[in-house]
DRENLUMMI-887264 format. One record per residue (C-alpha): x negated, y negated, z; chain. Coordinates in pm, 1 decimal, padded with zeros to 6 digits. Example, Ala and Ser with C-alpha at 12.3 -4.5 7.8 and 13.67 -1.06 7.14 Angstrom:
% residues 2
> X|Y|Z|mol
> -01230.0|00450.0|00780.0|A .
> -01367.0|00106.0|00714.0|A .
END
This chain:
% residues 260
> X|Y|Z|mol
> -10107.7|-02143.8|13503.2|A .
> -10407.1|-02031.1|13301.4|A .
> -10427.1|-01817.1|13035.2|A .
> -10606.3|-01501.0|13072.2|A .
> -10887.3|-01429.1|12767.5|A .
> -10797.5|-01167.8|12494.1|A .
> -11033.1|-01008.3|12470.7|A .
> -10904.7|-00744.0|12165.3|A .
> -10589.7|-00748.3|11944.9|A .
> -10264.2|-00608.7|12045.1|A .
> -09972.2|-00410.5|11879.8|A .
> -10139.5|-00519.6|11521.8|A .
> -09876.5|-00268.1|11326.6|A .
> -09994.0|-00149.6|10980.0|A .
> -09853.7|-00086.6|10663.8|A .
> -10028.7|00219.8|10484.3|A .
> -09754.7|00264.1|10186.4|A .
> -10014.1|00224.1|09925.3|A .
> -10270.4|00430.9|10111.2|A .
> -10271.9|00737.8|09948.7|A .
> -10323.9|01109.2|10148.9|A .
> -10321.7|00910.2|10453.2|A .
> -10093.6|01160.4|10642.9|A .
> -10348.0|01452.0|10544.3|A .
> -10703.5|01268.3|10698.9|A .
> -10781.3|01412.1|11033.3|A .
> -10564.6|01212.8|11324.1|A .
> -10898.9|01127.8|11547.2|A .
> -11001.1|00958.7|11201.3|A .
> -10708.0|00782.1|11138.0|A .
> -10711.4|00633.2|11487.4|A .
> -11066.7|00557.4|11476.7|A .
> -11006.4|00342.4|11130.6|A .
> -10751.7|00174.6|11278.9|A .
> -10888.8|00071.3|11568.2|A .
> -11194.4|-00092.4|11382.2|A .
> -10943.6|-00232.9|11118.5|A .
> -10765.6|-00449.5|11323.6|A .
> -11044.9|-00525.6|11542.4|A .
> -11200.8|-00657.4|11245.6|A .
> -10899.4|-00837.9|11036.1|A .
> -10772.0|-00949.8|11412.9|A .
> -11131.2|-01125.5|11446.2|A .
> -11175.0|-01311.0|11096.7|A .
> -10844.8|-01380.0|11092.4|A .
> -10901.2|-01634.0|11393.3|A .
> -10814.8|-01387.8|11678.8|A .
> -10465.4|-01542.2|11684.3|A .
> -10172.8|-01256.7|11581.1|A .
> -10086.9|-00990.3|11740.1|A .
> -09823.0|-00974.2|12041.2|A .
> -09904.4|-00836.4|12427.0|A .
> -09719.7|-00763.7|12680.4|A .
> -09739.9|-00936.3|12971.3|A .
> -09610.7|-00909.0|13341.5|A .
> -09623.5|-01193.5|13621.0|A .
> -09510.7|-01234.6|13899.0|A .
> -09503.2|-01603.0|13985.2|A .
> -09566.7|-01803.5|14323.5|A .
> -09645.3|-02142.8|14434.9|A .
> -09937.2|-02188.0|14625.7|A .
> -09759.1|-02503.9|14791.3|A .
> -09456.3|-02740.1|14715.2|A .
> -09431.5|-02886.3|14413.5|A .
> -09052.3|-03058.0|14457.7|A .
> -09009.9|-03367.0|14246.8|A .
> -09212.6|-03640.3|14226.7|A .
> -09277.1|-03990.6|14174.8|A .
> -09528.0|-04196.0|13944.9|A .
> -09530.1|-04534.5|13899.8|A .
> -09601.7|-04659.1|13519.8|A .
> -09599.2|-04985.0|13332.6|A .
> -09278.8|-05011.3|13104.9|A .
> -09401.4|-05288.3|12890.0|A .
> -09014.4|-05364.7|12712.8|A .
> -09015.9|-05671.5|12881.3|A .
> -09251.1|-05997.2|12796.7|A .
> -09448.0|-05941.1|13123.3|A .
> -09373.5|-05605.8|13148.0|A .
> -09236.8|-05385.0|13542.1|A .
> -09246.5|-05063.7|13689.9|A .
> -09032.2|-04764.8|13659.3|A .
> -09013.4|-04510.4|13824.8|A .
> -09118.9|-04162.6|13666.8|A .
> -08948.7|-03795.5|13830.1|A .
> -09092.6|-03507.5|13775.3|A .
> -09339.5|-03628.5|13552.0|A .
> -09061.0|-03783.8|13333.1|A .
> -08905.2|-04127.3|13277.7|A .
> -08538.6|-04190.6|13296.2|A .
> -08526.8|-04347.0|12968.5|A .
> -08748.3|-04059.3|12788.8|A .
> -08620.2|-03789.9|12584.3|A .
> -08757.0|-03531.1|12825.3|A .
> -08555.7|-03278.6|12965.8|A .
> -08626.7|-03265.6|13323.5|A .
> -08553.1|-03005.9|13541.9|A .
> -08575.9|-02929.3|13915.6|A .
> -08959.8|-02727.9|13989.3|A .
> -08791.5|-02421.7|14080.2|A .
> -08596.6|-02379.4|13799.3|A .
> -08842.2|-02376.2|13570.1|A .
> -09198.9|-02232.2|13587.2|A .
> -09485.8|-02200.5|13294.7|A .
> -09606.6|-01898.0|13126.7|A .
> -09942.1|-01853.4|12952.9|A .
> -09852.3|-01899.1|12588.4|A .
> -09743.0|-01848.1|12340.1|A .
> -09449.6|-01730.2|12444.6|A .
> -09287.8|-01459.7|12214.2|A .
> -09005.8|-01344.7|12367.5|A .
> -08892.0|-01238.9|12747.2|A .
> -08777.0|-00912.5|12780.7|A .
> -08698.0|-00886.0|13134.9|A .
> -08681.8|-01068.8|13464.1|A .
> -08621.7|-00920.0|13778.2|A .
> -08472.9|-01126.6|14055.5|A .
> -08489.8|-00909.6|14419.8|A .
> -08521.5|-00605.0|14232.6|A .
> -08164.2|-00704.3|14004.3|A .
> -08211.8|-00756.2|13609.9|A .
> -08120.4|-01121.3|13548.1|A .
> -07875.2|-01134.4|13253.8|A .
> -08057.5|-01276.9|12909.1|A .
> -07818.1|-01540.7|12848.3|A .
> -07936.9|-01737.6|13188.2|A .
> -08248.2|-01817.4|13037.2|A .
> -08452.2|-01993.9|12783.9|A .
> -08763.4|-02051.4|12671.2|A .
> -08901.8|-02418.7|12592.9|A .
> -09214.0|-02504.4|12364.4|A .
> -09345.2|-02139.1|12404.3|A .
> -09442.6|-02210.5|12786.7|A .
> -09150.3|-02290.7|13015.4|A .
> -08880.6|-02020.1|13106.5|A .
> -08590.4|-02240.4|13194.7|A .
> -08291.4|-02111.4|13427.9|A .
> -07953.0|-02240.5|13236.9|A .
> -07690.1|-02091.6|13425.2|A .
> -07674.6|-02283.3|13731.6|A .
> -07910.9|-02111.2|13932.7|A .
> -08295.7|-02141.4|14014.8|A .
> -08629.5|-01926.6|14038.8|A .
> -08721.3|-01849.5|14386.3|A .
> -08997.5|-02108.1|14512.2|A .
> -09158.0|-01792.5|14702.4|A .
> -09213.1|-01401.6|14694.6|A .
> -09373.3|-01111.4|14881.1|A .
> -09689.5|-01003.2|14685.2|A .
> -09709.7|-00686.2|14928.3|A .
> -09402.7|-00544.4|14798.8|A .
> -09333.3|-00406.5|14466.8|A .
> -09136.2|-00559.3|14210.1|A .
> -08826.5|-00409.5|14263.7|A .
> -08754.0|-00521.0|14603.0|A .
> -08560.7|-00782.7|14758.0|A .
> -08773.5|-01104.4|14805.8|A .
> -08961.5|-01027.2|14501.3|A .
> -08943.2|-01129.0|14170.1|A .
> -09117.0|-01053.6|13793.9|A .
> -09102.6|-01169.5|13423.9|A .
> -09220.4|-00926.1|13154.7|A .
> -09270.1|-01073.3|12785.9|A .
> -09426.4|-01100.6|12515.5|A .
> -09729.9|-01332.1|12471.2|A .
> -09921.5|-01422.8|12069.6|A .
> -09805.3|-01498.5|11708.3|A .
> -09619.4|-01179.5|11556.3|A .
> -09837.0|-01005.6|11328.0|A .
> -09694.1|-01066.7|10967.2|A .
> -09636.1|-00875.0|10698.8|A .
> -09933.8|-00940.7|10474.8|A .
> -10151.4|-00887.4|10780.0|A .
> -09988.8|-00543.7|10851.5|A .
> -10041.6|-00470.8|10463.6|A .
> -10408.5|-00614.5|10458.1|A .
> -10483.7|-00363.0|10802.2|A .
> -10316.9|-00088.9|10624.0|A .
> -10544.2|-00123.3|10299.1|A .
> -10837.0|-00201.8|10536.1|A .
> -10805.0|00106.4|10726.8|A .
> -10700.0|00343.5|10449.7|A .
> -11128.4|00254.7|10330.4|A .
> -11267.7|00258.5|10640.4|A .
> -11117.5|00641.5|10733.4|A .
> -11238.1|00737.7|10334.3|A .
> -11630.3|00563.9|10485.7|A .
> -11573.0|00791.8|10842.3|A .
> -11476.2|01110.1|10580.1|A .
> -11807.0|01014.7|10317.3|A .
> -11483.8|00977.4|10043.5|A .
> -11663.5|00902.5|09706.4|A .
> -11355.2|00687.0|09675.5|A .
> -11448.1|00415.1|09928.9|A .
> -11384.0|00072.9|09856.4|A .
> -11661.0|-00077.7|10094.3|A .
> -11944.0|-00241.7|09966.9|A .
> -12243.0|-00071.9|10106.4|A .
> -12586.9|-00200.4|10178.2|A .
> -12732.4|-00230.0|09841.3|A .
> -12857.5|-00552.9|09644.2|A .
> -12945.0|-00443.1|09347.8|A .
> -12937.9|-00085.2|09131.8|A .
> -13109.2|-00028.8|08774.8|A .
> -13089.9|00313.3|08599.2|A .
> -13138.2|00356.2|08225.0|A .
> -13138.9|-00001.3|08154.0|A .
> -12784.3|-00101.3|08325.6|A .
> -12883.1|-00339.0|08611.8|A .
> -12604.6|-00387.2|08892.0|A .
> -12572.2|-00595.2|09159.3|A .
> -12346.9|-00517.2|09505.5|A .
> -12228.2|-00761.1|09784.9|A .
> -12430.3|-00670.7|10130.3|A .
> -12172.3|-00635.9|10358.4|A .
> -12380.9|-00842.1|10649.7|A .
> -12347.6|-01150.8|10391.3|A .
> -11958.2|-01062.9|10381.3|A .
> -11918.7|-01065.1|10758.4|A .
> -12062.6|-01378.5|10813.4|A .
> -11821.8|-01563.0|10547.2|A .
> -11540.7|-01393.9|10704.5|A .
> -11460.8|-01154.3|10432.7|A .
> -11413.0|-00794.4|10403.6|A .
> -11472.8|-00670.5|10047.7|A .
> -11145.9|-00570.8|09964.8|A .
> -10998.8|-00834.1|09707.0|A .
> -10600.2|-00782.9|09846.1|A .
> -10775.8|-00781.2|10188.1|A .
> -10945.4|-01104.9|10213.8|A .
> -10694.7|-01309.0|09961.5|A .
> -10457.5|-01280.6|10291.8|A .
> -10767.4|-01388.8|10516.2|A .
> -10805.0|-01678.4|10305.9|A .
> -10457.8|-01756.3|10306.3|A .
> -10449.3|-01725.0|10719.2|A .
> -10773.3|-01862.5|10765.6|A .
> -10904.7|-02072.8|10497.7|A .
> -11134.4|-02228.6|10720.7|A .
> -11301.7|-01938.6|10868.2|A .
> -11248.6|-02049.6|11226.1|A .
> -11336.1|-01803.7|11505.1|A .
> -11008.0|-01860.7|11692.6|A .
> -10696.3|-02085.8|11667.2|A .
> -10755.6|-02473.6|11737.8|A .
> -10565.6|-02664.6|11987.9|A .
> -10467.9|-03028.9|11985.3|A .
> -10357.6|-03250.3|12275.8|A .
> -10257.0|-03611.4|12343.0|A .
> -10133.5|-03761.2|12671.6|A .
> -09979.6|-04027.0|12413.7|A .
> -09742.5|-03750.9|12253.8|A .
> -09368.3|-03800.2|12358.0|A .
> -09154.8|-03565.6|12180.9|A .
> -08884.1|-03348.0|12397.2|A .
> -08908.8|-03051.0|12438.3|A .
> -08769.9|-02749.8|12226.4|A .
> -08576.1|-02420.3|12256.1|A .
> -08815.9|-02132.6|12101.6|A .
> -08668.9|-01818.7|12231.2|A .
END
């Protein structure tokens, strides 16, 4: 299954507790300074947290039953053949499962808050979720190998999984958009108490000489301005990458693990 592209952060909650006279600034304001806040702090912070929810409804384009593989099991001086199920060995530590009781979600997986089964609510304790991805049945039962896409959800010969999909936002993050926002709606309300750096270089006037941060500069080494603001981007992101990194090797072998 691929995963679909974020394209903007969701359900980024924020703290404003040390924001004061937030509750008086104008509500279009407040939404407007939030929206930018977490767009921003959502973006230097790798474009990784934030949680969204998601609804599938899964169907295999053709059977995929069990299968077979032949690999070299080199445990003996010359070395034989065994054969590989599913995609895993007898010996391995992988837990494997027949295809239709399993099937992959575009991670990571969160949590699942619902799956509908011909329009009935499957009970949360039949199911797990493995490595962030697979949503395993555990109660003696499997997924349907087929639906109706014509119907809705909530019919028989349908079914649906709705969860939730990213890395929770956490609490420093939800302080840092809080404190982020709380400047940027003073900047939308010309507040001579803004934070923000502006667009200035250099100032003299009667012999004091000061020099300000361009914000442009900021941007691009993934900073905001705000000391409490980019200490937690540096903390999150010391590397200033543009989105999380992943890693993969076909030489891995590790079994799988229960994550929600």
């Amino acid at each position: 299954m691929t995963q679909p592209a974020r394209t903007g952060p969701c359900n980024w909650p924020l703290n404003t507790a040390a924001c004061k006279g937030w509750d008086t600034i104008d509500e279009a304001v407040r939404m407007a300074a939030t929206h930018l806040a977490v767009e921003v702090l959502w973006a230097l912070s790798g474009r990784r947290f934030g949680l969204c929810s998601t609804r599938v409804r899964p169907c295999r384009r053709r059977d995929q039953d069990a299968w077979l593989r032949w690999e070299p099991w080199l445990t003996l001086p010359y070395g034989s053949l065994a054969i590989t199920w599913c995609g895993c060995a007898w010996y391995g530590n992988c837990g494997c499962v027949p295809a239709a009781c399993e099937v992959s979600l575009a991670g990571p997986v969160h949590d699942v808050t619902q799956v509908l089964v011909d329009g009935v609510v499957v009970p949360a304790d039949a199911y797990v979720v493995q490595d962030r991805r697979w949503l395993v049945r555990v109660d003696g039962d499997c997924w349907p190998w087929t639906q109706d896409l014509t119907l809705s959800d909530n019919q028989p010969g349908t079914w649906a999984i709705t969860y939730r999909r990213g890395v929770q936002v956490p609490l420093g993050g939800q302080i840092a958009a809080g404190q982020y926002a709380c400047e940027v709606a003073k900047a939308l309300t010309g507040d001579s108490a803004c934070r923000l750096p502006r667009r200035v270089q250099s100032l003299a006037r009667q012999g004091v000489q000061a020099t300000f941060i361009d914000p442009a500069q900021l941007a691009k080494d993934g900073m905001t301005g705000l000391p409490e603001v980019d200490q937690w981007l540096r903390v999150v992101n010391p590397n200033r990458l543009p989105r999380d990194s992943v890693v993969w090797s076909p030489d891995l072998d590790r079994g799988r693990k229960r994550t929600s």
